[in-house]
C-alpha positions as CSV (number, residue, x, y, z in Angstrom):
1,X,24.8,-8.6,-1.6
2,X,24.3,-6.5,-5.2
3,X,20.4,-6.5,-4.2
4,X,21.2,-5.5,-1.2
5,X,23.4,-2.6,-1.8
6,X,21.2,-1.9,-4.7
7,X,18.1,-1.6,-2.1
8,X,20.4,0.8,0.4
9,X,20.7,2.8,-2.7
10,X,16.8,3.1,-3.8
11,X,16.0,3.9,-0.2
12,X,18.6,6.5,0.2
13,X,17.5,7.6,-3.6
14,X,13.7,7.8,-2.5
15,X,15.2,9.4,1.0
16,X,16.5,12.1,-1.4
17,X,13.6,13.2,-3.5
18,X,11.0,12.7,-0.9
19,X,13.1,15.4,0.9
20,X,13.7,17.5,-2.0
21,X,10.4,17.6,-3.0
22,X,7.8,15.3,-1.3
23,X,4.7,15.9,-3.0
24,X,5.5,16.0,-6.3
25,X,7.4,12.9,-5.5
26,X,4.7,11.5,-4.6
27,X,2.1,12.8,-7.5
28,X,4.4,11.3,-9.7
29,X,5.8,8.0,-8.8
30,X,1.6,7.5,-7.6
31,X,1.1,8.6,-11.5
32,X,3.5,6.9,-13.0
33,X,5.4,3.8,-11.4
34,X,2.1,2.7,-9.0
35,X,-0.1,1.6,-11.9
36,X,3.1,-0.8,-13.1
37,X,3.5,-2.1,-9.5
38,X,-0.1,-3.1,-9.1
39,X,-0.8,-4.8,-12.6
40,X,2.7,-6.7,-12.4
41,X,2.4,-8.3,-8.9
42,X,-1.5,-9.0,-9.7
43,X,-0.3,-11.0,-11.6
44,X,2.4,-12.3,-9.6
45,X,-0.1,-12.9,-7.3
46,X,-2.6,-14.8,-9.3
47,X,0.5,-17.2,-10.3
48,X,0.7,-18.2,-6.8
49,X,-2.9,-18.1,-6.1
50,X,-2.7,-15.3,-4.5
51,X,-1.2,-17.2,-1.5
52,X,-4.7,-18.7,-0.4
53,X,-4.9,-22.2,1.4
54,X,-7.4,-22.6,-1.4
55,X,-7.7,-20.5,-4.6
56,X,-11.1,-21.2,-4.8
57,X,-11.2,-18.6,-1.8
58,X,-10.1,-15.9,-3.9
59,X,-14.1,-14.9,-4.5
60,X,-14.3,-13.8,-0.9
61,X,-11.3,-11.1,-1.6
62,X,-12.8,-10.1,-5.4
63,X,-16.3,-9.6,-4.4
64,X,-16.0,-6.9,-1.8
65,X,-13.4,-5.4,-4.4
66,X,-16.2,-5.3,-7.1
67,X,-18.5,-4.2,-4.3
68,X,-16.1,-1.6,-2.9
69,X,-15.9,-0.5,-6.8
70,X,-19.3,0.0,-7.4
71,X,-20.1,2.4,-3.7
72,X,-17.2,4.8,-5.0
73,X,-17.9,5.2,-8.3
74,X,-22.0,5.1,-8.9
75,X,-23.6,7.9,-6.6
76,X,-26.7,6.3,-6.2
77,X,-24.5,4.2,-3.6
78,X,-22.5,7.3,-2.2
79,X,-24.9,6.4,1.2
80,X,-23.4,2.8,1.5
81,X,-19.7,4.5,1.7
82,X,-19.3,3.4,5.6
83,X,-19.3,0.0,4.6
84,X,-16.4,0.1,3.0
85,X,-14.4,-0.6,6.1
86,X,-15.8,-3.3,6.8
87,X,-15.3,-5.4,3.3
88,X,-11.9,-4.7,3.5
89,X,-11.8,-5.5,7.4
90,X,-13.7,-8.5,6.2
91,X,-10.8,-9.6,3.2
92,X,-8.1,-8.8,6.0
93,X,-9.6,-11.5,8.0
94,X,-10.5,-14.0,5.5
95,X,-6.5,-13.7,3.9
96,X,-6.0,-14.9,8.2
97,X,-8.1,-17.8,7.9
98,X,-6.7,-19.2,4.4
99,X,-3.3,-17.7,4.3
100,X,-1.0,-20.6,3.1
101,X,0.5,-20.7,6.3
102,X,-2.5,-21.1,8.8
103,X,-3.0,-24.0,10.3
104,X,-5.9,-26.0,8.0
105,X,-9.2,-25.3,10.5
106,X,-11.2,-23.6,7.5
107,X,-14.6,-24.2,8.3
108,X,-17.3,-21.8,7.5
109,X,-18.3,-20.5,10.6
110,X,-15.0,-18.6,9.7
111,X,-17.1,-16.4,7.6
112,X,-19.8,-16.3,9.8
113,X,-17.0,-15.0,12.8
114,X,-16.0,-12.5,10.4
115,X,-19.1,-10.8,9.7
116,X,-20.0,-10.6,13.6
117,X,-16.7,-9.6,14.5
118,X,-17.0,-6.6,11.7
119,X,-20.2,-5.7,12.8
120,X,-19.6,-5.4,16.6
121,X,-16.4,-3.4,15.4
122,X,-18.3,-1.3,13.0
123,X,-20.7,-0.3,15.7
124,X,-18.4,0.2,19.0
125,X,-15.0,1.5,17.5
126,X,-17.0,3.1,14.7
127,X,-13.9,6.1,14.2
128,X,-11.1,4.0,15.0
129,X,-12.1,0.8,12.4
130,X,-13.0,3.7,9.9
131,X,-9.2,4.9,10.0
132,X,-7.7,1.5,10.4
133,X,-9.4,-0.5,7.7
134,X,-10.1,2.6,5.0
135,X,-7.3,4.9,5.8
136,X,-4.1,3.7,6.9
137,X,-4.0,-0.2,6.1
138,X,-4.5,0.5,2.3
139,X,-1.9,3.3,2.5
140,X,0.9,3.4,4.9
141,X,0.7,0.5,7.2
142,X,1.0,-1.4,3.1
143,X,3.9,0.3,2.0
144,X,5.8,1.1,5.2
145,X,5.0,-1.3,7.6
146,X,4.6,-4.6,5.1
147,X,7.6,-3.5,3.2
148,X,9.7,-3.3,6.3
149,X,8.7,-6.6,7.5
150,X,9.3,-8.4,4.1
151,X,13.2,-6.3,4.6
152,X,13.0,-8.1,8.0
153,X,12.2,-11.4,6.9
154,X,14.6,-11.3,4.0
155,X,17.5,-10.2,7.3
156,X,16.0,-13.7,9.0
157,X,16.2,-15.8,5.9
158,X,19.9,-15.3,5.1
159,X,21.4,-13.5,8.0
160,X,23.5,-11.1,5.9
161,X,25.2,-8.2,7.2
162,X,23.7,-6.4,4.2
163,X,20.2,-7.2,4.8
164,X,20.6,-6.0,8.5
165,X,22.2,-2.5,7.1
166,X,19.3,-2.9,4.5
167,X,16.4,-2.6,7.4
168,X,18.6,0.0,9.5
169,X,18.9,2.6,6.4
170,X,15.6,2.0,6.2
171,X,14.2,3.1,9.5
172,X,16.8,5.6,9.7
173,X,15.9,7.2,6.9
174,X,12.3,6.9,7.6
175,X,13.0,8.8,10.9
176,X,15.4,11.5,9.2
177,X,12.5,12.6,7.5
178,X,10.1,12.4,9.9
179,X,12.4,14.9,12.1
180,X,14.3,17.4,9.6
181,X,13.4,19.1,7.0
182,X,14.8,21.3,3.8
183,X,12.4,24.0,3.3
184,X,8.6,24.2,3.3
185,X,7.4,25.4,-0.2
186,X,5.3,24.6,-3.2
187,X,7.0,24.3,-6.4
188,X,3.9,24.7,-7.9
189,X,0.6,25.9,-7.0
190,X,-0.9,23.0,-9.2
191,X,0.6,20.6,-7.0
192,X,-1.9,21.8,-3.6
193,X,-5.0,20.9,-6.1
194,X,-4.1,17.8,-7.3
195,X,-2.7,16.3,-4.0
196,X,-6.4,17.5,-2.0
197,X,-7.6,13.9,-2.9
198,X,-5.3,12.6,-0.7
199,X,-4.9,15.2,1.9
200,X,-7.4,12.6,4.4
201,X,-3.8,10.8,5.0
202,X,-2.4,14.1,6.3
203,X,-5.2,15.4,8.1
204,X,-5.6,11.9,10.4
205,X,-1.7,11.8,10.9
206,X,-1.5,15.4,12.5
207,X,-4.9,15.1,14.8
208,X,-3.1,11.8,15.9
209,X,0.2,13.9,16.5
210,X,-1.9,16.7,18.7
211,X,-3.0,18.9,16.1
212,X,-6.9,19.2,16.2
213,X,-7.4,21.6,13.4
214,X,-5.9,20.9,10.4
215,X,-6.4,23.5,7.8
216,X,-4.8,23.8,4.6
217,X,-1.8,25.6,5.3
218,X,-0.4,23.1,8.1
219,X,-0.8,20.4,5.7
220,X,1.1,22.3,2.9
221,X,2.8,25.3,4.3
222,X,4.2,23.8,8.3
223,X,6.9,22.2,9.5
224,X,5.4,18.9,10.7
225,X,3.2,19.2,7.3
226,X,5.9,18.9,5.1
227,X,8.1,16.2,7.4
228,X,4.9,14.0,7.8
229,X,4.8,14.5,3.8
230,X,8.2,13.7,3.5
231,X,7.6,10.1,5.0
232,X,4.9,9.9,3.0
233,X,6.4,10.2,-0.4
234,X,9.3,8.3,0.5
235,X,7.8,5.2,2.1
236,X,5.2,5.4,-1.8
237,X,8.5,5.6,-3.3
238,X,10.7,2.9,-1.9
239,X,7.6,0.9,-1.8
240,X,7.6,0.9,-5.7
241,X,11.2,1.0,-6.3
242,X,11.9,-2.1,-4.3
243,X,9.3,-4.2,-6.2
244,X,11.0,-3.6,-9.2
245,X,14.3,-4.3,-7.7
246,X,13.6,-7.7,-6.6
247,X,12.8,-8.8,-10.0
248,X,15.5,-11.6,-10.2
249,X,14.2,-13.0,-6.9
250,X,10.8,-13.7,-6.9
251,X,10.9,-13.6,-10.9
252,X,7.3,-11.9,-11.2
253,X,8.5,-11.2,-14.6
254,X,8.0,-14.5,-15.9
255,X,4.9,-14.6,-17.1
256,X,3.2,-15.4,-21.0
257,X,4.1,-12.9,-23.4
258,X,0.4,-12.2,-23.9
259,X,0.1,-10.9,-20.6
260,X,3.4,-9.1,-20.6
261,X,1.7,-7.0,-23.3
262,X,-1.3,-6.6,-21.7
263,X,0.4,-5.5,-18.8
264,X,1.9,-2.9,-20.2
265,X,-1.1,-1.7,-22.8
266,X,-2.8,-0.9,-19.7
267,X,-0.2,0.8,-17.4
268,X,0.5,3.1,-20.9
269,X,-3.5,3.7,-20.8
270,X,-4.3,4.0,-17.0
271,X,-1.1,7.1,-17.0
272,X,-2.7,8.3,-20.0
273,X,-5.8,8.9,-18.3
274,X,-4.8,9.8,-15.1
275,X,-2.8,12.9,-17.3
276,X,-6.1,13.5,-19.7
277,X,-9.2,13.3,-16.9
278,X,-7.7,13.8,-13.0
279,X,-10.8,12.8,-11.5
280,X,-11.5,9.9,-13.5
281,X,-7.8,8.9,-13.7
282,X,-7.6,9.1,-10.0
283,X,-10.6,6.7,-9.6
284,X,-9.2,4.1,-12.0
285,X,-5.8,4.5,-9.9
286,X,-7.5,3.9,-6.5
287,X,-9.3,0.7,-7.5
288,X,-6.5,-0.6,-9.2
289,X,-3.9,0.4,-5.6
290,X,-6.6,-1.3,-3.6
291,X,-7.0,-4.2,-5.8
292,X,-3.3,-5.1,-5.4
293,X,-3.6,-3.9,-1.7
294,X,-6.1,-6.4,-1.3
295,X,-4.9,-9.6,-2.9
296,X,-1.8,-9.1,-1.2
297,X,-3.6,-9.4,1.9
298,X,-2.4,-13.4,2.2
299,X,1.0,-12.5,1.4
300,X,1.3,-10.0,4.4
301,X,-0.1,-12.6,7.0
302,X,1.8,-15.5,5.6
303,X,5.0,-13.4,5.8
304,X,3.9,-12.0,9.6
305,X,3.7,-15.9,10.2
306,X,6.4,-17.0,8.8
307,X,8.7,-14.2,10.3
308,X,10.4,-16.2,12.6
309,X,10.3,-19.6,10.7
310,X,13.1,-18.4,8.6
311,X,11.1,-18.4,5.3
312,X,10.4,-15.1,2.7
313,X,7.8,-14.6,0.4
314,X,9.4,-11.7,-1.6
């Protein structure tokens, strides 16, 4: 029950500030408590081998990673950026094949499916797989959708009245948000730069809701702009905050003091550079969100699976 009610009060928490002030909410708790959320379950992660049928496996996820790496940062490789959807379209399905809860039919032709089944994608749903598999499974559909499932299979684990109040404050909130909002207004003008890297997020979201120009000022300045922003920044928010809040339950803080250190060298360096070189900060950010985004992958389908065999994963 005290996880619980301390969950209601981190989503009502994030509700606020998203609301308050939804892109600097987000700028910051991006900045500042995403880099801590990634290294800390990355290593949960690897403690549990990453929740592979085999952790020998866990090549197929880190090589597209390193390749994924290499096409955003060198610009030599800047013309082999449309594959990008497709490695992580390809680690999405390899995390099907091996999650710990599939049924053991690994065989290799599994691979082999994969790469076929990402081509033909690539080439007839071209748009559509580009906005799925680049856009909106590293971003929302992993901290809106995943989290609410893993509030829903927590609900189906214990069946406590708290849980189920959990999971309605948070889709109510999400849809508070999503329909009201305070004011439309930049605190600062700093804020529209820095937030243009992500903008892509914003600009797919309103051509999906009807809008089929999407200039600067709806993002920033409009109504639905700053409600579609307000979801935004809370469901980043939340996403972070209930990590951290479920410490005592799946104990990712037990870990070697060695790495505990190292964990938090390099969140204190990765802030550090996001606040001395944007550009360059952002870049180290991004690999390191899709990293964890990634290695999750197994996690997400073993919960999905196991969602109505009473088990939880986090």
């Amino acid at each position: 029950m005290n996880i619980d009610l301390l969950n209601i009060f981190l989503i009502l928490f994030s509700g606020v500030l998203a609301f308050i002030c939804p892109f600097e909410t987000f700028l910051i708790v991006y900045a500042f408590l995403g880099p801590l959320h990634y290294l800390t379950e990355i290593n949960w992660l690897q403690q549990r081998n990453y929740f592979l049928q085999d952790k020998t496996h866990v090549y197929y996820l880190f090589v597209p990673l390193f390749l994924i790496g290499s096409i955003v940062y060198i610009p030599t490789l800047a013309q082999l950026k449309p594959t990008i959807p497709f490695l992580i379209f390809f680690t999405f399905l390899v995390s099907i094949f091996n999650s710990k809860e599939n049924i053991k039919l690994y065989k290799n032709w599994k691979f082999i499916l994969s790469i076929g089944i990402g081509i033909v994608a690539t080439i007839y749903f071209k748009e559509y797989f580009k906005t799925v598999f680049s856009l909106f499974l590293p971003s929302l559909i992993h901290v809106f959708i995943f989290t609410g499932i893993f509030i829903l299979s927590g609900f189906l684990k214990t069946k406590n009245k708290w849980s189920l109040i959990t999971l309605i404050v948070f889709l109510a909130t999400s849809l508070f948000l999503l329909n009201f909002n305070w004011k439309i207004f930049l605190s600062e003008v700093d804020i529209l730069s820095k937030y243009q890297s992500f903008e892509k997020l914003n600009q797919t979201l309103l051509i999906l809701l009807g809008e089929t120009h999407t200039p600067e000022h709806i993002i920033y300045f409009s109504n639905l702009g700053t409600r579609l922003m307000q979801f935004i920044a809370f469901a980043y928010t939340y996403h972070y905050l209930n990590w951290f809040s479920k410490t005592s339950i799946i104990q990712w803080h037990k870990t070697t003091k060695v790495k505990i250190y190292a964990i938090i060298l390099i969140w204190i360096l990765s802030v550090l550079l996001y606040l001395y070189n944007y550009k360059t900060g952002l870049y180290w950010l991004y690999l390191l969100s899709l990293t964890h985004v990634i290695l999750e992958f197994p996690l997400n389908i073993t919960s999905v699976k196991s969602l109505f065999k009473g088990k939880t994963y986090q």
